[in-house]
GUBA-460995 format. One record per residue: x negated, y, z of N, C-alpha, C, O in turn; residue number from 1. Coordinates in Angstrom, 3 decimals, padded with zeros to 6 digits. Layout:
    neast   nnorth      nup   caeast  canorth     caup    ceast   cnorth      cup    oeast   onorth      oup  nr
        X        Y        Z        X        Y        Z        X        Y        Z        X        Y        Z NUM
...
This chain:
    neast   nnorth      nup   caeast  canorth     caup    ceast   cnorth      cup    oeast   onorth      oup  nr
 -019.575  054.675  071.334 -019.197  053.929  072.512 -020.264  054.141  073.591 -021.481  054.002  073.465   1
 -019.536  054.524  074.733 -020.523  054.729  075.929 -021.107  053.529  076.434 -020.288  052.676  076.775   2
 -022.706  053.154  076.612 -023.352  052.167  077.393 -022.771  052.398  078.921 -022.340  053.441  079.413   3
 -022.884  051.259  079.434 -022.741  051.570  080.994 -023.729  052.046  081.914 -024.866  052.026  081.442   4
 -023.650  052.386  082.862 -024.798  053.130  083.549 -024.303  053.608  085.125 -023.092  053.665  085.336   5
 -025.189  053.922  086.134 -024.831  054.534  087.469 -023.860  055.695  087.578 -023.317  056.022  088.633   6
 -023.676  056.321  086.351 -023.204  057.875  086.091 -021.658  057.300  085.880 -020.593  057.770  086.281   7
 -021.914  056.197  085.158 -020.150  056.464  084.085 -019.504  055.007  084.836 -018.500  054.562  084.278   8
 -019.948  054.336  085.907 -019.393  053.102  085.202 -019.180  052.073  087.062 -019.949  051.124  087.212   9
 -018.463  052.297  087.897 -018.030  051.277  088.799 -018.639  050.146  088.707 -019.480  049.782  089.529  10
 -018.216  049.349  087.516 -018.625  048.110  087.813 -019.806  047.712  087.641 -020.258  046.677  088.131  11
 -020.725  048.885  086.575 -022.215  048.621  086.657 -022.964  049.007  087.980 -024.173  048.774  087.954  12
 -022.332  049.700  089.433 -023.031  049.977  090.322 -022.790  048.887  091.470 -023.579  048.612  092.374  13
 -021.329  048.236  091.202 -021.235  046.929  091.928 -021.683  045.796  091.246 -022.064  044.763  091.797  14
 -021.626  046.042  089.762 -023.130  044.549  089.894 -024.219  044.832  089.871 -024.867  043.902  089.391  15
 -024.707  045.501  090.090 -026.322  045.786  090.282 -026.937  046.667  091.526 -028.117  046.993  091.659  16
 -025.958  046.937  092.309 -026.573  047.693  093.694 -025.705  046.865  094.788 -026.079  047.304  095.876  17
 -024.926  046.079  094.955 -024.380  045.311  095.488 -025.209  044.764  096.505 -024.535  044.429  097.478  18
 -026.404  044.555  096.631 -027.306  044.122  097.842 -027.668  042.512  097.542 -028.625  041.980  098.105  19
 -026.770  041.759  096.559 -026.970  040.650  096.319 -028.144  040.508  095.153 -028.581  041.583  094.740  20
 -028.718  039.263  094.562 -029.319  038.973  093.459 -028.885  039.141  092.364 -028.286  038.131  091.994  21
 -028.883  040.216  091.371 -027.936  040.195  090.188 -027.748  038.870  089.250 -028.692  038.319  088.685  22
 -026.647  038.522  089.185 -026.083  037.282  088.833 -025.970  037.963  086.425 -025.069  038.701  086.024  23
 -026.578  037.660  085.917 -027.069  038.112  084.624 -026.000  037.071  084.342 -026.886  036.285  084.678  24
 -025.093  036.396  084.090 -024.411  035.541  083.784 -023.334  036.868  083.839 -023.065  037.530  082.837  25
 -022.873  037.082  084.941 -021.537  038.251  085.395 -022.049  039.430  084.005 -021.439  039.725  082.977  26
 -023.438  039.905  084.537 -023.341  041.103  083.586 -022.930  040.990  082.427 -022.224  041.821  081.856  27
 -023.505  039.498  081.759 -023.357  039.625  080.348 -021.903  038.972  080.224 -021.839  038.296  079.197  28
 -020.660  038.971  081.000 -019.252  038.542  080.994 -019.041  039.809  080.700 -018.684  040.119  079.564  29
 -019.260  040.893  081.840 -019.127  042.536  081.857 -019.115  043.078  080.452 -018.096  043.556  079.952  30
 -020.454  042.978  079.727 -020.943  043.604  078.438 -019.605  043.243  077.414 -018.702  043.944  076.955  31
 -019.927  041.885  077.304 -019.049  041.446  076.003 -017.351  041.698  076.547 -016.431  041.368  075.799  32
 -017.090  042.286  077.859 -015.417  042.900  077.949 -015.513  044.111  077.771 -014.498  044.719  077.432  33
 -016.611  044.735  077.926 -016.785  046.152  077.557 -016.967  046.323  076.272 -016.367  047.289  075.802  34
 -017.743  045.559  075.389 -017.851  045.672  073.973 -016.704  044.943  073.194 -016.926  044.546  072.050  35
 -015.375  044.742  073.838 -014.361  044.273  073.246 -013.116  045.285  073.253 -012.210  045.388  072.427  36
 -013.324  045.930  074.321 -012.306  046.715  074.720 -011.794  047.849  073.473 -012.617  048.355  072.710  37
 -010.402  048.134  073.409 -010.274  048.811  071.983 -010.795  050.815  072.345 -010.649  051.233  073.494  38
 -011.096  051.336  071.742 -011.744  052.428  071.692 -010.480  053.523  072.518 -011.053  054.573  072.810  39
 -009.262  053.554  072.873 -008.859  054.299  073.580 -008.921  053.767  075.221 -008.952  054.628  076.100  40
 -008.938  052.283  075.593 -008.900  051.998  076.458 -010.544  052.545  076.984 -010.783  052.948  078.122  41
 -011.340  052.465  076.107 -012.766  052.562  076.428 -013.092  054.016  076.692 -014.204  054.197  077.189  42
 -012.401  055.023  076.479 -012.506  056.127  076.981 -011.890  056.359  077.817 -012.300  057.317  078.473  43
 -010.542  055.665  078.336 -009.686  056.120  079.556 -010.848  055.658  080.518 -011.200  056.515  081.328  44
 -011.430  054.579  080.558 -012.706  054.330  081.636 -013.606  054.917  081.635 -014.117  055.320  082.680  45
 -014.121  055.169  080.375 -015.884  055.972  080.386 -015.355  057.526  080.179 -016.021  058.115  079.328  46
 -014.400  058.243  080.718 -013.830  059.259  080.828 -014.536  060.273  082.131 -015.063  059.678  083.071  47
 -014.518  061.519  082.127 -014.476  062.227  082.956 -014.162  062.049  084.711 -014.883  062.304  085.676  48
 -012.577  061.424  084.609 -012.233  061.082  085.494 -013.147  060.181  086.313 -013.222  060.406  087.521  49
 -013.702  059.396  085.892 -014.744  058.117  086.136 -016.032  058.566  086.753 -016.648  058.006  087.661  50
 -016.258  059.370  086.286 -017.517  059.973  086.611 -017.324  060.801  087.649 -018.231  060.992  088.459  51
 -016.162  061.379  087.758 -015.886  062.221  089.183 -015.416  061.675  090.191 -015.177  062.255  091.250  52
 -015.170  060.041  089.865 -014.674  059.062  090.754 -016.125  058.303  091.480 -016.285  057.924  092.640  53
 -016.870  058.266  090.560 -018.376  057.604  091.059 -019.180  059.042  092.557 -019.577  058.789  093.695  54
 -019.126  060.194  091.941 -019.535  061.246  092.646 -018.775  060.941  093.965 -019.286  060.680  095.054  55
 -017.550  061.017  093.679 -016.758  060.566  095.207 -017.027  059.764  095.853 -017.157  059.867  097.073  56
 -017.199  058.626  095.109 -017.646  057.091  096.022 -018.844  057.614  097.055 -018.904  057.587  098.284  57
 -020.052  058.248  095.744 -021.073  058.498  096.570 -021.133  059.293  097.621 -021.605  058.897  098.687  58
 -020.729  060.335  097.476 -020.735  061.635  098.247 -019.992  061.081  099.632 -020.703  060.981  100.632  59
 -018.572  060.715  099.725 -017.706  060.051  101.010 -018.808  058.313  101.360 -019.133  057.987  102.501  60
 -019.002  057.876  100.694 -019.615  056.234  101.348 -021.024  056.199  100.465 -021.723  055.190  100.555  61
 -021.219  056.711  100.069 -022.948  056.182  100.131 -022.738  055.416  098.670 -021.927  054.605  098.222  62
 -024.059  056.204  098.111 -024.678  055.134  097.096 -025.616  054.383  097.455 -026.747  054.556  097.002  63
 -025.291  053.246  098.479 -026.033  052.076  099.046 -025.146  050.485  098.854 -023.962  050.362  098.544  64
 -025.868  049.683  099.068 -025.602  048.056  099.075 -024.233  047.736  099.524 -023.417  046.979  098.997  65
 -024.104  048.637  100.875 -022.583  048.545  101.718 -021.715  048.764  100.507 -020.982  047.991  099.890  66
 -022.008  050.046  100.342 -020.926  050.747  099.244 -020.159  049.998  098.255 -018.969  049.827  097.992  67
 -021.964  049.388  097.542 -021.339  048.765  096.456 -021.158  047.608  096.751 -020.117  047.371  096.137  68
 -021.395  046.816  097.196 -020.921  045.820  098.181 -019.128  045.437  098.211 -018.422  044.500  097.841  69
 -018.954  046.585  098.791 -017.187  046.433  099.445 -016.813  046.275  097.977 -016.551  045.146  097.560  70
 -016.772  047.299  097.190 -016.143  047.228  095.572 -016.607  046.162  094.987 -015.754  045.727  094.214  71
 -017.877  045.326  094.994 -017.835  044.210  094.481 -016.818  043.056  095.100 -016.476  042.106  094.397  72
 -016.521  043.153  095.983 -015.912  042.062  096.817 -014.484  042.698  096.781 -013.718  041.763  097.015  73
 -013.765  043.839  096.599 -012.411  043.969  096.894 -012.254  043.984  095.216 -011.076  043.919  094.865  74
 -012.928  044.036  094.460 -012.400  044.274  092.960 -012.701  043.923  092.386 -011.944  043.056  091.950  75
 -013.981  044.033  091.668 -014.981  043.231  090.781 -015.353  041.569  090.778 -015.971  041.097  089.823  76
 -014.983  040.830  091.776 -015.114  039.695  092.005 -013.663  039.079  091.336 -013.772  037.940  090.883  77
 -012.502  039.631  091.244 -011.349  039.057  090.757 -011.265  040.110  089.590 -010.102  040.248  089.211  78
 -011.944  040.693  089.086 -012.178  041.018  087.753 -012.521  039.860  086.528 -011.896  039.406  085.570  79
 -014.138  039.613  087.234 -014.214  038.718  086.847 -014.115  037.407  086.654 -014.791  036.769  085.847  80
 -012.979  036.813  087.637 -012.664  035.928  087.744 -011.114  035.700  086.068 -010.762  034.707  085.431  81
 -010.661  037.228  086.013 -009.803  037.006  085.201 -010.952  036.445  083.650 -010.740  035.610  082.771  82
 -012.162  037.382  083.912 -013.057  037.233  082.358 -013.115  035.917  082.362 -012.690  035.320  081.373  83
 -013.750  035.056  083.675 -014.164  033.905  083.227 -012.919  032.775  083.154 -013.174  031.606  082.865  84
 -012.031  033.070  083.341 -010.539  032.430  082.424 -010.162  032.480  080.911 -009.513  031.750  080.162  85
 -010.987  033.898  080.753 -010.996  034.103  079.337 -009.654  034.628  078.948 -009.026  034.261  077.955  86
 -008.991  036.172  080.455 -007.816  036.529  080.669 -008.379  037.885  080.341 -008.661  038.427  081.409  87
 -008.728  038.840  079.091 -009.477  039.987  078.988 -008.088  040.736  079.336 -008.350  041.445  080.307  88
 -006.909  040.880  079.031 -005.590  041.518  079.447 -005.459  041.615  080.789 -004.961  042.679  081.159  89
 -005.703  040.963  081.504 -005.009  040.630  083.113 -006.878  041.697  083.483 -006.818  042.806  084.012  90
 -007.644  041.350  083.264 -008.928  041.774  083.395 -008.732  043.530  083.502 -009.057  044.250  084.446  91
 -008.223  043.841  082.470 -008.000  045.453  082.198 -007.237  046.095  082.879 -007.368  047.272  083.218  92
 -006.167  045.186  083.196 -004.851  045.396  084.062 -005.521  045.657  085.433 -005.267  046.607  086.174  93
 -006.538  044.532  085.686 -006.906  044.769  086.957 -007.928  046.059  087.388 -007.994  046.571  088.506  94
 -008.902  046.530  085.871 -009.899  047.611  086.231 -009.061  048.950  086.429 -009.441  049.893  087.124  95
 -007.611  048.886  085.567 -006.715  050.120  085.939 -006.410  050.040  087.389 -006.714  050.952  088.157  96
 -005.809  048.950  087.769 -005.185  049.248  089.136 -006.473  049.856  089.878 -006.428  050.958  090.424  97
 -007.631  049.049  089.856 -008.999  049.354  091.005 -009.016  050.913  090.804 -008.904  051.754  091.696  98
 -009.173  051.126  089.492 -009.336  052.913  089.158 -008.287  053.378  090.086 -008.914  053.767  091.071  99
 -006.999  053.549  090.304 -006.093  054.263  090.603 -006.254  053.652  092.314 -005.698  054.401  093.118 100
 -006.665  052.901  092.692 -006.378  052.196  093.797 -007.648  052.839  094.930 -007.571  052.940  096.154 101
 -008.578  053.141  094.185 -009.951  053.622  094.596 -010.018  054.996  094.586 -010.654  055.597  095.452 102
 -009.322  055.661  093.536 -008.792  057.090  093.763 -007.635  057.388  094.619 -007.529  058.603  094.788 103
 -006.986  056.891  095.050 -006.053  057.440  095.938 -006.595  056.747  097.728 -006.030  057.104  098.761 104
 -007.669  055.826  097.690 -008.731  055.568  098.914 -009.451  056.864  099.179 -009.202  057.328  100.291 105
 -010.270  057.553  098.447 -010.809  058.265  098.184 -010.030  059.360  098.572 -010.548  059.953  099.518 106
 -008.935  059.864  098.175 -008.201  061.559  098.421 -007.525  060.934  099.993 -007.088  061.942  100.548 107
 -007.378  060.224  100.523 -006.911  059.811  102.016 -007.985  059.605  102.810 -008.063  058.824  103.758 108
 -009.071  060.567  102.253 -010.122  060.301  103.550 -010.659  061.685  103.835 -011.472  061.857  104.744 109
């Protein structure tokens, strides 16, 4: 199982480069949905695709605060709002749409 990191992982660069105070409460919501997730879902995310999706982010908007910023606030914030319901389904539902939603932002620019 892949750890998260700047390379593989969206939501580890919007909670932790976000420009805000890292909120260690969120991360460790993050960890234990990532260490729950069943092993095919966990590669459709920590996949290839993902990693060529992070390069994009950076390369078109910056690996800065703004950047991660906007994705914390258009996605990651009602991510975890499904975790802390204790909605890990609606949660996954939502990191697919952001994936596909952020890639097709991305090829329209």
């Amino acid at each position: 199982m892949s750890l998260s990191n700047e390379q593989n992982c969206i939501f580890f660069n919007a909670l932790i480069k976000n420009g805000a105070p890292v909120v260690i409460a969120d991360v460790k919501l993050f960890q234990e949905f990532r260490d729950s997730i069943p092993p095919n879902l966990h590669e459709e995310y920590y996949n290839e695709k993902t990693g060529n999706l992070l390069t994009k982010i950076k390369n078109k908007r910056g690996d800065n605060s703004e950047t991660w910023n906007h994705y914390y606030t258009t996605y990651i914030t009602d991510i975890l709002s499904s975790l802390k319901q204790k909605n890990s389904q609606e949660a996954t539902e939502k990191v697919r749409s952001m994936l596909i939603k952020i890639e097709e932002e991305l090829e329209g620019e």
